[in-house]
C-alpha beads as a LAMMPS data file, in Angstrom:
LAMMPS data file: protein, C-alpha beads

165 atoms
164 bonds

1 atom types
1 bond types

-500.0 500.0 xlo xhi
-500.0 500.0 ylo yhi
-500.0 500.0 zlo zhi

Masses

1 110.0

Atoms # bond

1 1 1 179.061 -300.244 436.470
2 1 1 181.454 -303.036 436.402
3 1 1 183.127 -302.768 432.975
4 1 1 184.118 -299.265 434.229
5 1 1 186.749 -301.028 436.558
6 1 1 187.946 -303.072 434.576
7 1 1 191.744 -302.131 433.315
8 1 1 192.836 -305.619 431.993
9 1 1 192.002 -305.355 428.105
10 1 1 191.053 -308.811 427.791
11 1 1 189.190 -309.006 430.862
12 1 1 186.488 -306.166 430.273
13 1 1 186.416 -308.052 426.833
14 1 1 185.283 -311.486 428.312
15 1 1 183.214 -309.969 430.569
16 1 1 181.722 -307.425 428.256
17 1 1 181.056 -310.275 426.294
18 1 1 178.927 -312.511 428.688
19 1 1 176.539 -309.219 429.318
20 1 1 176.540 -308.251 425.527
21 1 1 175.718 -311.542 424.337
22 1 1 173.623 -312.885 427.021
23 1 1 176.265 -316.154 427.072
24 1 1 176.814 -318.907 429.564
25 1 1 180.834 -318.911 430.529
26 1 1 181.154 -322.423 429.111
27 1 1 179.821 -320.608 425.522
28 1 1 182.358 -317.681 425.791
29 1 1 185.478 -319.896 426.925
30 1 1 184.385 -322.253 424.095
31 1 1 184.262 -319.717 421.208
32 1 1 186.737 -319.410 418.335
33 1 1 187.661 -316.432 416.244
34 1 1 185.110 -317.153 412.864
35 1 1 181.995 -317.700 415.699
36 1 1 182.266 -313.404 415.527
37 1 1 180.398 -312.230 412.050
38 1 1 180.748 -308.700 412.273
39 1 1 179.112 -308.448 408.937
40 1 1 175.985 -310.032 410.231
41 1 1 176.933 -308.174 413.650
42 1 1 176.320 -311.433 415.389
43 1 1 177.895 -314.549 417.068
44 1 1 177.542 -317.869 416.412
45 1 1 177.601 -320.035 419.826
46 1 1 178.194 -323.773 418.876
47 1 1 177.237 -326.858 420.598
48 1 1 175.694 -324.569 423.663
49 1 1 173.573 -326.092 426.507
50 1 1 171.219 -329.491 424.985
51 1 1 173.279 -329.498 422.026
52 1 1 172.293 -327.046 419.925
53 1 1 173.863 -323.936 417.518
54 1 1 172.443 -320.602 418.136
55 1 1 172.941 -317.081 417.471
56 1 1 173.138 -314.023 419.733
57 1 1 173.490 -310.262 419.349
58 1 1 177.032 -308.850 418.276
59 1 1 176.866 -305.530 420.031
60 1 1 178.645 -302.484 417.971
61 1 1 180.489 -300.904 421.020
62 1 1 181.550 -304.519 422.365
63 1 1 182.747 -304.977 418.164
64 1 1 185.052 -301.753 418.517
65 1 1 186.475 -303.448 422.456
66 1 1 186.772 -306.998 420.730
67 1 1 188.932 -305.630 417.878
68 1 1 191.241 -303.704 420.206
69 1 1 191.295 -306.911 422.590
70 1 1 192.168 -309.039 419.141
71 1 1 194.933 -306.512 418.137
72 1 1 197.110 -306.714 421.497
73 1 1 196.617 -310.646 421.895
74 1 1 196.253 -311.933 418.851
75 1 1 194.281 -314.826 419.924
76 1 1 195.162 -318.425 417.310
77 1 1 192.214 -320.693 418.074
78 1 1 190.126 -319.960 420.989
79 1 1 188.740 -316.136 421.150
80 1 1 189.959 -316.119 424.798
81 1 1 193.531 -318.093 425.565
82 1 1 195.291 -319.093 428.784
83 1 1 198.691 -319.663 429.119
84 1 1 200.520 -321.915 425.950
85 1 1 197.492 -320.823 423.249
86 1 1 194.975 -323.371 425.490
87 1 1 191.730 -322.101 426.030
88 1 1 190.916 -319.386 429.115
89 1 1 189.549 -321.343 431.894
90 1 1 186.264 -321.043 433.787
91 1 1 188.345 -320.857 437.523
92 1 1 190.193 -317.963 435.763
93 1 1 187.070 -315.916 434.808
94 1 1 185.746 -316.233 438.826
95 1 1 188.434 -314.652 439.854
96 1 1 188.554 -311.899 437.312
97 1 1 185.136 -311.361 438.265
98 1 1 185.691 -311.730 441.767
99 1 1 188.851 -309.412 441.551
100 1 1 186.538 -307.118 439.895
101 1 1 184.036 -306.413 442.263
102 1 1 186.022 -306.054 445.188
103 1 1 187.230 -302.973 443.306
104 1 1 183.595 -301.670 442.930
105 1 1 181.070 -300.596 445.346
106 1 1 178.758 -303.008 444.157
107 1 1 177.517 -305.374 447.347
108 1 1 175.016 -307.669 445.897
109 1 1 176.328 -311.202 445.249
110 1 1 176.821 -311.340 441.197
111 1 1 178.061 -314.665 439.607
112 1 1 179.242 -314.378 436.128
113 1 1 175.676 -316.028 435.433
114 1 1 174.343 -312.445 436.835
115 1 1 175.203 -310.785 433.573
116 1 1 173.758 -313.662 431.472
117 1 1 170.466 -312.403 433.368
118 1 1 170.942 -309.092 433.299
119 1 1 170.965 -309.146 429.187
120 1 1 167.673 -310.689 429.484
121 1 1 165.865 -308.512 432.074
122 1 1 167.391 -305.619 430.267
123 1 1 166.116 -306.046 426.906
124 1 1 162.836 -307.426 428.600
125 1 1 162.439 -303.777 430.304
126 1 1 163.496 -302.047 426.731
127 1 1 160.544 -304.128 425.394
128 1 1 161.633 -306.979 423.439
129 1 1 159.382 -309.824 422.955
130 1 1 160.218 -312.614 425.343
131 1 1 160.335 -314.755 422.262
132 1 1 163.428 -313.458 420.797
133 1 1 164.832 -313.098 424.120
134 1 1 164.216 -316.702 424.262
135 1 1 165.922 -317.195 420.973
136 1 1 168.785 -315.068 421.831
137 1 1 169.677 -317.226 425.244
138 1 1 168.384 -321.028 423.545
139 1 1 165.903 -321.781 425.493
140 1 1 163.463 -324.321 424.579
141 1 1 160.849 -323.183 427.050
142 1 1 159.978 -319.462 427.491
143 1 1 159.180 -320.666 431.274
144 1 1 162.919 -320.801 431.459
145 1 1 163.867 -317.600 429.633
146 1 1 160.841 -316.069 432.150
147 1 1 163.337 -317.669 435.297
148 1 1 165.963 -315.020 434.029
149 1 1 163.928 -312.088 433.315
150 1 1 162.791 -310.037 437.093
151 1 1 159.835 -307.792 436.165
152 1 1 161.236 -304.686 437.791
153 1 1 159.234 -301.867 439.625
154 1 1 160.371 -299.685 437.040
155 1 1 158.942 -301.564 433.833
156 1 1 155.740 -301.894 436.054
157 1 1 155.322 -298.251 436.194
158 1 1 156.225 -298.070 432.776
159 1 1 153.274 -300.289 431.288
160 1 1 150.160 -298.147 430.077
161 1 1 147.128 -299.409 431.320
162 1 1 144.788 -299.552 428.189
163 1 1 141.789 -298.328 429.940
164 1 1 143.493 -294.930 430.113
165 1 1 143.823 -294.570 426.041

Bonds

1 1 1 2
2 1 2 3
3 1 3 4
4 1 4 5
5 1 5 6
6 1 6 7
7 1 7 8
8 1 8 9
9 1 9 10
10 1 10 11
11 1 11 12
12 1 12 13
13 1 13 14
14 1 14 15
15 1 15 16
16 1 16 17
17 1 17 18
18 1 18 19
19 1 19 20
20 1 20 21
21 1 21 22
22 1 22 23
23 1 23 24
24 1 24 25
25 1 25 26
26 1 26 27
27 1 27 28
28 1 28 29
29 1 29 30
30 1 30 31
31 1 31 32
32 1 32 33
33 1 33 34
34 1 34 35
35 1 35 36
36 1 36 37
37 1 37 38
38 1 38 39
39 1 39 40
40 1 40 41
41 1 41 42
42 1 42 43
43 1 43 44
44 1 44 45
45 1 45 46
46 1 46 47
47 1 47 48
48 1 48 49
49 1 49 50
50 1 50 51
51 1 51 52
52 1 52 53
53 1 53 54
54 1 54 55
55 1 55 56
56 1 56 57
57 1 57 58
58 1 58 59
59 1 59 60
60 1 60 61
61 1 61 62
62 1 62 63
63 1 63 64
64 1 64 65
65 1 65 66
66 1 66 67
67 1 67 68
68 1 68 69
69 1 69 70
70 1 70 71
71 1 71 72
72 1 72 73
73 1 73 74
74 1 74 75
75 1 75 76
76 1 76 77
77 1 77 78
78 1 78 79
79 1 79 80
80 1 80 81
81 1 81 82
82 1 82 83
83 1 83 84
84 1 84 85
85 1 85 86
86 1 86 87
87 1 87 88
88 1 88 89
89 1 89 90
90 1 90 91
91 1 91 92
92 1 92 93
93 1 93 94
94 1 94 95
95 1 95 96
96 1 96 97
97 1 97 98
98 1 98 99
99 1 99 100
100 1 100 101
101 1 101 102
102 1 102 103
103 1 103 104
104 1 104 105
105 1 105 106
106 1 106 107
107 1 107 108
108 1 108 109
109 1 109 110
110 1 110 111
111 1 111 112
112 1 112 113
113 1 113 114
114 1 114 115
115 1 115 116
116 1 116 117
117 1 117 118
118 1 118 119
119 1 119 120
120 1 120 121
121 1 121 122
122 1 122 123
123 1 123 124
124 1 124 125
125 1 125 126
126 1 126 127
127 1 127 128
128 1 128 129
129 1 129 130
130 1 130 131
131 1 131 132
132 1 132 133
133 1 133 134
134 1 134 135
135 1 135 136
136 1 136 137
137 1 137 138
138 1 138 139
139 1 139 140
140 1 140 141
141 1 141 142
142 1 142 143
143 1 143 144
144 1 144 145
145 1 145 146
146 1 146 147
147 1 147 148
148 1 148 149
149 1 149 150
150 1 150 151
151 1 151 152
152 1 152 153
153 1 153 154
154 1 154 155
155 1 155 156
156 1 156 157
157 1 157 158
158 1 158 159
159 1 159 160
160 1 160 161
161 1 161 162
162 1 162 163
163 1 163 164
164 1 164 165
C-alpha cells in the first residue's frame, strides 16, 4: 500500500487525506484548519468543483495521523503550508506522489486523482449506496459518480443472485 512508504509526516497526511476523504487536490490544498469537525468526524470542503459546499467522511485513523501531522507543523491558515505559511502547492503534491511510488512496487500509472477513485470504488464494493457516494464526492449526476466507481470481479462474485434464496 502506498501510505506504508510514506516517511514524511505531512506527506502520508495529504495523501492519506485525498483517499480518506475521496477529495480533488485543489479541495485538500484549499482547506483550512476549522473545515476538520472532529466532533461531527467530518470535513467541510468549501467552494469545491461548480461552486458548491459539501461534506465528506472524517476517517478516525486519518483523525489520530492529522493530529500528529498538526502537532509537529503547526499549520496557521491553510491545513497544508509551503514555504513562508502560503498554501502547499499542487506541483508539490505530484512529486510527493511521484517520489512515492518509485519507492513502491506498485506499476500501474496512479495520479493523485487515482485515490479520489479508489474511495469511491471502495466503499461501492463495501456496499454503500451510490447515492451517498455521490454525496460524499459532489456530484450532481450519479452518471458521474458511476465514471469513478469500476465494478470489480470481486464485488461481481460477491452479489447473491436472488433466485438462489
Amino acid at each position: 500500500m502506498i501510505f506504508n512508504n510514506l516517511t514524511n509526516l505531512k506527506h502520508k497526511t495529504l495523501l492519506s487525506l485525498l483517499y480518506s476523504g475521496g477529495l480533488r487536490i485543489g479541495e485538500a490544498l484549499n482547506l483550512k484548519i476549522d473545515d476538520i469537525d472532529s466532533k461531527r468526524m467530518l470535513i467541510h470542503i468549501k467552494q469545491a468543483k461548480g461552486k458548491k459546499d459539501r461534506y465528506t467522511l472524517l476517517s478516525h485513523s486519518f483523525l489520530k495521523l492529522l493530529r500528529d501531522y498538526y502537532l509537529a507543523y503547526k499549520p496557521k491558515y491553510f491545513l497544508f503550508e509551503g514555504q513562508n505559511g502560503k498554501k502547499y502547492s499542487n506541483a508539490s503534491a505530484q512529486a510527493v506522489l511521484k517520489k512515492t511510488l518509485k519507492n513502491t512496487n506498485i506499476t500501474k500509472k496512479v495520479t493523485l486523482h487515482t485515490l479520489r477513485h479508489s474511495f469511491a470504488t471502495h466503499l461501492l464494493e463495501n456496499g454503500t449506496d451510490i447515492r451517498y457516494i455521490q454525496e460524499l464526492l459532489g456530484h450532481s449526476s450519479p452518471k458521474t459518480t458511476m465514471i469513478y466507481t469500476h465494478v470489480t470481479k470481486t464485488s461481481l462474485k460477491n452479489i447473491k443472485n436472488p433466485f438462489d434464496e
